[in-house]
C-alpha positions as CSV (number, residue, x, y, z in Angstrom):
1,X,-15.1,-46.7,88.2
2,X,-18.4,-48.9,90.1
3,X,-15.6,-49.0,93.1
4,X,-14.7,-45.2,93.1
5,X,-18.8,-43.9,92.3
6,X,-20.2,-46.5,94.9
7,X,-17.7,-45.2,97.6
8,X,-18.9,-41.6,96.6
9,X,-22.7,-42.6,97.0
10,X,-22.3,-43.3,100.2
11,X,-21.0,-39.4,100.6
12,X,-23.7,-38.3,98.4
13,X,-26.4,-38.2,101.1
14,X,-24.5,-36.0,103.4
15,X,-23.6,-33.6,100.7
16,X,-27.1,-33.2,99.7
17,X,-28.2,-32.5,103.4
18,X,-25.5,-30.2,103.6
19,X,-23.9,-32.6,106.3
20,X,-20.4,-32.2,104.4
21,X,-17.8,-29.5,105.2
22,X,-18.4,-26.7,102.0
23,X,-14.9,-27.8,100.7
24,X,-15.1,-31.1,100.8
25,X,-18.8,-31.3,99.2
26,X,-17.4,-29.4,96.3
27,X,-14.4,-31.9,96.0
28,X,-17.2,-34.9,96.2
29,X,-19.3,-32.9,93.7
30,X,-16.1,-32.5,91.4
31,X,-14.7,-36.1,91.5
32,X,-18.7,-37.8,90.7
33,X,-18.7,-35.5,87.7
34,X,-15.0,-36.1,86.5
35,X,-16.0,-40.5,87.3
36,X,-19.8,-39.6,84.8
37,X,-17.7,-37.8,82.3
38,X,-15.2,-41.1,81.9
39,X,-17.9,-43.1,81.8
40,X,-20.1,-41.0,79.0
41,X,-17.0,-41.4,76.4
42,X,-16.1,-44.9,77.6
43,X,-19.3,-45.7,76.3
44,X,-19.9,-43.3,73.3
45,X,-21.9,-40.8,75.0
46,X,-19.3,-37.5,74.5
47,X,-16.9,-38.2,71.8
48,X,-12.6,-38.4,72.9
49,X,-12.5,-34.6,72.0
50,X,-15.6,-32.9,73.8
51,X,-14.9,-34.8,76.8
52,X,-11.3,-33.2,77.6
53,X,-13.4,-30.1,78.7
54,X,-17.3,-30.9,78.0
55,X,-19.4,-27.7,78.2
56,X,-22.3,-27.7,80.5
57,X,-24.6,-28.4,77.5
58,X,-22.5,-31.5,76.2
59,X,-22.9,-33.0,79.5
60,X,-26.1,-32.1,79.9
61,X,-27.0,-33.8,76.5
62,X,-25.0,-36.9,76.8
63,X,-26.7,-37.5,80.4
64,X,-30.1,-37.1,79.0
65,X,-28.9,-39.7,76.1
66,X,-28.0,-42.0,78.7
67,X,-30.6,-41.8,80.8
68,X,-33.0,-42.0,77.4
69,X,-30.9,-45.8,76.6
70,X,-31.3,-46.7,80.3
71,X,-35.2,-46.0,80.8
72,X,-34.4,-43.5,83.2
73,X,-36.3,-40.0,84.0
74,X,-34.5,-37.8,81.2
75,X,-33.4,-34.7,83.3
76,X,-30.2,-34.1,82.1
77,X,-29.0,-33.8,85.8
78,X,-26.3,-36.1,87.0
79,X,-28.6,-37.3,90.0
80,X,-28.0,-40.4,92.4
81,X,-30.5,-42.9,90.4
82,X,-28.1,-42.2,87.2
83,X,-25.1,-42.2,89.1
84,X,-26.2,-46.0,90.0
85,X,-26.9,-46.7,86.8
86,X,-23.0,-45.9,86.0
87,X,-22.1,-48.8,88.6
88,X,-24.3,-51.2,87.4
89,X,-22.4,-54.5,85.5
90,X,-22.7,-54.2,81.9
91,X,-21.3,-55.0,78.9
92,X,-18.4,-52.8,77.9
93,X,-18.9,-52.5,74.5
94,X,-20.1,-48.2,73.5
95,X,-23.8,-48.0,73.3
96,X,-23.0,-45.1,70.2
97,X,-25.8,-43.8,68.3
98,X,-27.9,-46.0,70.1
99,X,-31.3,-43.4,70.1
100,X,-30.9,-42.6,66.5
101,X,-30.8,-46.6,65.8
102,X,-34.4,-46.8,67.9
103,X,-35.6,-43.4,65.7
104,X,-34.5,-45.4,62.6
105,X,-35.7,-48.5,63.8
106,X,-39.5,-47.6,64.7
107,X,-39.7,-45.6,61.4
108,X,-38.9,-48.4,59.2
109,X,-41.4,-50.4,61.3
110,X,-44.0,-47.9,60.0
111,X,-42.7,-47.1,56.9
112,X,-42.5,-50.5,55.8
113,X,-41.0,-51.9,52.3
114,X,-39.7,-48.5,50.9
115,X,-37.6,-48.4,54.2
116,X,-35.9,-51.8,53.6
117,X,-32.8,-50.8,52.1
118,X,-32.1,-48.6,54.8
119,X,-32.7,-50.2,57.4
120,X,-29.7,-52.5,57.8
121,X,-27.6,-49.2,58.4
122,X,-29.6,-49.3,61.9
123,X,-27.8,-52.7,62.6
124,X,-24.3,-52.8,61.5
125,X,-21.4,-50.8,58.9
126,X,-20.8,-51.2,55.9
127,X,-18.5,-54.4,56.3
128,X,-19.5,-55.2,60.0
129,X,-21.5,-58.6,59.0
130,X,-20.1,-62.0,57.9
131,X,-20.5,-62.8,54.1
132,X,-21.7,-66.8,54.9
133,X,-24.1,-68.6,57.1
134,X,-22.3,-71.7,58.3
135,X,-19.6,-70.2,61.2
136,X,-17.5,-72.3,63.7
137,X,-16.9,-70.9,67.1
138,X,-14.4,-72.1,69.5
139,X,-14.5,-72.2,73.6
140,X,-10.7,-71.6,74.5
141,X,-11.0,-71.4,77.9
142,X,-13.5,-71.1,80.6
143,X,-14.1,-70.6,84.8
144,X,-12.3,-73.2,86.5
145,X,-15.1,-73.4,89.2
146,X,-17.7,-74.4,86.4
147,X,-17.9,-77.9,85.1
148,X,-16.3,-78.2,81.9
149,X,-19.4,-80.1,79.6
150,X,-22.0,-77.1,82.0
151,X,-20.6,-74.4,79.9
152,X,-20.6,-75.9,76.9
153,X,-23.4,-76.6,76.7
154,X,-24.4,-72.8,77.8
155,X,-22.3,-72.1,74.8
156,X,-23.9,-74.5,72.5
157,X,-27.6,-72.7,73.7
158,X,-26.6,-69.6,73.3
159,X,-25.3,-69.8,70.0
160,X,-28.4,-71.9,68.6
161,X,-30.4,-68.6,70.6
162,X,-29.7,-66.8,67.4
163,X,-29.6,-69.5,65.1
164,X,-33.1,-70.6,65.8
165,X,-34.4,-67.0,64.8
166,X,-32.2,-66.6,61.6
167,X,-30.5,-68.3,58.5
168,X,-27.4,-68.8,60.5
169,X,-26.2,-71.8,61.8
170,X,-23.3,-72.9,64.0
171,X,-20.8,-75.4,64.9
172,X,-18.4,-76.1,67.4
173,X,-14.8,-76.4,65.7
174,X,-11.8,-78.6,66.6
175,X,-9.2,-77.8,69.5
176,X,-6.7,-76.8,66.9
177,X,-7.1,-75.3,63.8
178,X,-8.9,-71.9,62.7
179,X,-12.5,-70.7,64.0
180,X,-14.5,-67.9,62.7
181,X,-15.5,-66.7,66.5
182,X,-13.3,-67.6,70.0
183,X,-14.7,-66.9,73.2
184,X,-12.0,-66.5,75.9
185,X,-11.8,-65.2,79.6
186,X,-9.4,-63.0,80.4
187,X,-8.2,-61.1,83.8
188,X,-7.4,-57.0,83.3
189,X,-5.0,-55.8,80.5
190,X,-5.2,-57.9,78.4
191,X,-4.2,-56.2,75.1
192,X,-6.8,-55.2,74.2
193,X,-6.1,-51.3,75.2
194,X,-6.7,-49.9,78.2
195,X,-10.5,-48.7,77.6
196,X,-11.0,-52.6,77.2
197,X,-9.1,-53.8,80.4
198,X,-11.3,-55.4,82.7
199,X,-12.0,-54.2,86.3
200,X,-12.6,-56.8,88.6
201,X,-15.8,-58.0,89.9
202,X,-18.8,-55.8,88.7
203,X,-18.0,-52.7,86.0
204,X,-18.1,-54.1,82.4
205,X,-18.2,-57.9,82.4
206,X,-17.2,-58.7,79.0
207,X,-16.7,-57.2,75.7
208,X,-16.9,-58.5,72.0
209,X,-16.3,-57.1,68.3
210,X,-18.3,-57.0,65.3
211,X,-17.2,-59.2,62.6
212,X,-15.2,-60.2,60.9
213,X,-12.9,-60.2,64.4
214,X,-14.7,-62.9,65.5
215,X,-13.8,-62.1,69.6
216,X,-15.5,-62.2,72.7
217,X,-13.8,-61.7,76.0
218,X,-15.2,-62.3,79.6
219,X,-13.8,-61.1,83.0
220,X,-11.9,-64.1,84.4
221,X,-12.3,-62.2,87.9
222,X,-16.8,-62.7,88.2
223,X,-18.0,-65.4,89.4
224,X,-19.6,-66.8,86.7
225,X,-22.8,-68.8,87.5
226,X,-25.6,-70.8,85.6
227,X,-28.0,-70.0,88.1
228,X,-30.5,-67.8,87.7
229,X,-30.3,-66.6,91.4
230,X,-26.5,-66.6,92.6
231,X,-23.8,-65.1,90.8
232,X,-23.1,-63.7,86.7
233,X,-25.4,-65.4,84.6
234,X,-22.8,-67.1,82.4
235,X,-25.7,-68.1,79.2
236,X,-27.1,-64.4,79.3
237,X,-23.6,-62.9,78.9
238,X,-22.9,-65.4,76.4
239,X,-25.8,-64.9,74.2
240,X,-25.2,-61.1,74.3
241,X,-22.1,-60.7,73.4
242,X,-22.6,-63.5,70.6
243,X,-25.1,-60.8,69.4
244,X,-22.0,-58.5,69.2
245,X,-19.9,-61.0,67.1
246,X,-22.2,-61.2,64.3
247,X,-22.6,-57.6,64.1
248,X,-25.5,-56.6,66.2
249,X,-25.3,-53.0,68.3
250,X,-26.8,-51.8,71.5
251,X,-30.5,-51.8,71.6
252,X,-32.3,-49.4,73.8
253,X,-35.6,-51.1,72.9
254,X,-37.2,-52.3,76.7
255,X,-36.4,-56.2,77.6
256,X,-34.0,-56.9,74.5
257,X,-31.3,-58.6,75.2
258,X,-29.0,-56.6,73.5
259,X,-29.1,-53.8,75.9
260,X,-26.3,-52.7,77.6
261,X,-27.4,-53.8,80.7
262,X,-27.4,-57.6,80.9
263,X,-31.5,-58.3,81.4
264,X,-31.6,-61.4,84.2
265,X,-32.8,-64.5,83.3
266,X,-36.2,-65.1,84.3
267,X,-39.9,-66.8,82.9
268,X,-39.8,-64.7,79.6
269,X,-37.4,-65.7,76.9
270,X,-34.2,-63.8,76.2
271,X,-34.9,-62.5,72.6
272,X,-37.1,-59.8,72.1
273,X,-38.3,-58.4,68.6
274,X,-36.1,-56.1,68.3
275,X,-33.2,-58.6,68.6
276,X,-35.1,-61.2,66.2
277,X,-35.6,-57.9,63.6
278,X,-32.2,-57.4,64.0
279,X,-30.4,-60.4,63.3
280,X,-33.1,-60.9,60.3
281,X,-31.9,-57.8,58.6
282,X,-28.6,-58.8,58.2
283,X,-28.9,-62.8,57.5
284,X,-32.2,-63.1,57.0
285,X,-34.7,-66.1,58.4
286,X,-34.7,-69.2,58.4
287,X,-35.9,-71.2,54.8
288,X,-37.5,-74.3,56.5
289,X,-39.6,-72.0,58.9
290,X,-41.2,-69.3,56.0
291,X,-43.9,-69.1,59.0
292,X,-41.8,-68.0,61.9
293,X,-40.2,-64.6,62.8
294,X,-41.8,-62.3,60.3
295,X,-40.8,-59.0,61.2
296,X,-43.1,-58.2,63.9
297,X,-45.7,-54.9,64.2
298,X,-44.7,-52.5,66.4
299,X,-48.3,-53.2,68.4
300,X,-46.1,-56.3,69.8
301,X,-44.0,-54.0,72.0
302,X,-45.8,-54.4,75.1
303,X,-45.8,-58.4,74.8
304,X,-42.0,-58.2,72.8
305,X,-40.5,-61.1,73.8
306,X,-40.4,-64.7,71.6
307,X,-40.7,-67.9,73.8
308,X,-38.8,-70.9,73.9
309,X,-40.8,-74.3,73.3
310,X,-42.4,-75.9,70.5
311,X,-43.5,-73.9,67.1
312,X,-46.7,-74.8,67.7
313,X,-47.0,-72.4,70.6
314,X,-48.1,-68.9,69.4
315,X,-48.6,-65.2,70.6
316,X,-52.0,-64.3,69.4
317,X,-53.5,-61.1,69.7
318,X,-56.4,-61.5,72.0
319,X,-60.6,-61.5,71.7
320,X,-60.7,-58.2,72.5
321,X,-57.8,-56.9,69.8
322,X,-56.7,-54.3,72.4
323,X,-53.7,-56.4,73.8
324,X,-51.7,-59.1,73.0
325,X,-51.1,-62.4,75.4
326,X,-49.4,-65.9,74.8
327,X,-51.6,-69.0,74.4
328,X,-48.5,-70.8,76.4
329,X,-45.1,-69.6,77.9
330,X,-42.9,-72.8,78.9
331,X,-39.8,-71.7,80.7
332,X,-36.2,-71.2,79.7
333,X,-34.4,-74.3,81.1
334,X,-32.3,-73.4,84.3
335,X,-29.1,-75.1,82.6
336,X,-29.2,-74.1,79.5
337,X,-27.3,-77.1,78.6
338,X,-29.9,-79.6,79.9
339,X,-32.4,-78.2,77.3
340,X,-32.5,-76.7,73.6
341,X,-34.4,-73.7,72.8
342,X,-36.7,-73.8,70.0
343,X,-38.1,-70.6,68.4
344,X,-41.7,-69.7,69.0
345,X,-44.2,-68.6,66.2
346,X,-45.5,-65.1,65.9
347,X,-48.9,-64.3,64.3
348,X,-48.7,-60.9,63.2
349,X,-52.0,-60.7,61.2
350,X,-54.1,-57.3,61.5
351,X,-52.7,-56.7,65.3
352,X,-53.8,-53.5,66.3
353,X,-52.0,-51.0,66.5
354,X,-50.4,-49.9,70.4
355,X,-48.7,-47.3,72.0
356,X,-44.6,-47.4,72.1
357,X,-43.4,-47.9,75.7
């Protein structure tokens, strides 16, 4: 689709200067609304039978739903900046129900203990978790033009990503014999049915399943990269679609990592609190840290995101109680495999309370 919409872009000035012949516009017009309506129930946005013939209100609504998940101007109107959304590389599992889980979400924030029950419907189905904490995990193949021990050791990182923020832990199994999750690239069909095949360069870049599966696949056809500057982040992919394999959805919180669209890796750390609040619900935090990761106040929004480094370093609120800032904020390593990242420490005491971006 990122092939076919970009090409139509390009057309998409002249059409709106009237530079197109009147036929052809309406032919340009028709084939950029048929490409948005695959992609709306690719991803969960019009379900299999509204979008055979979507009335101008479904549309409408499931464009404004996707431009709500993508921080976008919600217009409703298929305009050029949402068309580029579409053709953006993401991850290609649905982003369903992804506004009521932020409703959900933010009102058990506020509504505290009487909420706790239901909140974990916000983060997986009934059956969608894993029922122990120790699981193996298994690299079966990788990118040739990577160095073997380089992306394991992005595996190993991004795995102990969620393991440093939860009750989970991890470990590499055996070449042969049974592990609970595989990572694998693949090139195109590869089984997996056709709304799964991969595309090439760009499009969706990989995919995963929420347990008890245990799969994550990655387009063979990118060119994977563990540099922040050239190239598909290989660790940031990884760690998301992990996310996906222990039963975490689609966040549309701002700077999660979970979100459909791969965030790059830059200064800040990968995990936000809605990620850490997430994988808490379902397996809960870690016993020898009763200090770290509390489930954070929603004031924390504009400063979300957990740092890697010691547990000594801390996000305080500041003198003024009006904002939040970090006391330090050490780096992420370039290679992840040249590095461990430890989990930060939050101190959520009587934080004041901030506006929602």
């Amino acid at each position: 689709m990122a092939a076919r919409v970009g090409l139509l872009l390009r057309a998409l000035p002249l059409l709106l200067w009237g530079g197109l012949d009147a036929q052809f516009a309406e032919r340009v017009s028709r084939e950029l609304r048929r490409e948005a309506e695959a992609f709306l129930e690719k991803y969960g946005y019009l379900s299999e039978q509204v979008s055979k013939a979507p009335t101008s209100m479904q549309f409408s609504d499931a464009i404004r739903e996707f431009q709500w998940v993508s921080q976008l101007p919600v217009s409703g109107v298929l305009d050029p900046a949402t068309l580029r959304q579409m053709t953006r590389p993401r991850c290609g599992v649905a982003d369903t129900d992804s506004q009521a889980a932020w409703t959900e979400r933010v009102s058990t924030l506020f509504a505290g203990r009487r909420a706790k029950m239901r909140r974990k419907k916000r983060f997986t189905k009934q059956g969608n978790k894993w029922y122990k904490q120790h699981l193996s995990y298994r690299l079966v193949n990788w990118p040739q033009h990577l160095p073997e021990p380089a992306v394991r050791g992005a595996v190993h990182a991004a795995f102990q990503l969620w393991s440093n923020v939860s009750a989970l832990e991890f470990w590499e199994a055996p070449a042969t014999g049974p592990a609970d999750i595989r990572l694998t690239f693949f090139q195109g069909d590869h089984n997996d049915g056709l709304s799964n095949a991969f595309d090439g360069p760009g499009g969706a870049l990989a995919h995963a399943f929420l347990p008890r599966r245990g799969e994550a696949h990655f387009d063979r056809d990118e060119r994977w990269s563990l540099s922040r500057r050239r190239g598909r982040n290989l660790f940031v992919v990884l760690a998301h679609e992990i996310g996906h394999t222990l039963g975490l959805t689609h966040s549309p919180a701002p700077r999660a990592l979970m979100a459909p669209y791969y965030k790059r890796l830059g200064r800040d750390a990968l995990l936000s609190w809605d990620d850490v609040l997430a994988v808490q619900t379902l397996y809960g935090l870690r016993e020898e840290d009763p200090l770290c990761f509390l489930v954070p106040n929603p004031c924390l929004v504009p400063c979300s995101n957990f740092i890697s480094g010691s547990p000594k370093e801390a996000l305080w609120p500041s003198s003024s109680q009006e904002s939040c800032s970090l006391t330090s904020r050490p780096g992420i390593p370039t290679d992840p495999g040249k590095g461990v990242l430890k989990p930060g420490v939050l101190n959520i005491a009587t934080l004041p309370s901030m506006p929602l971006l």
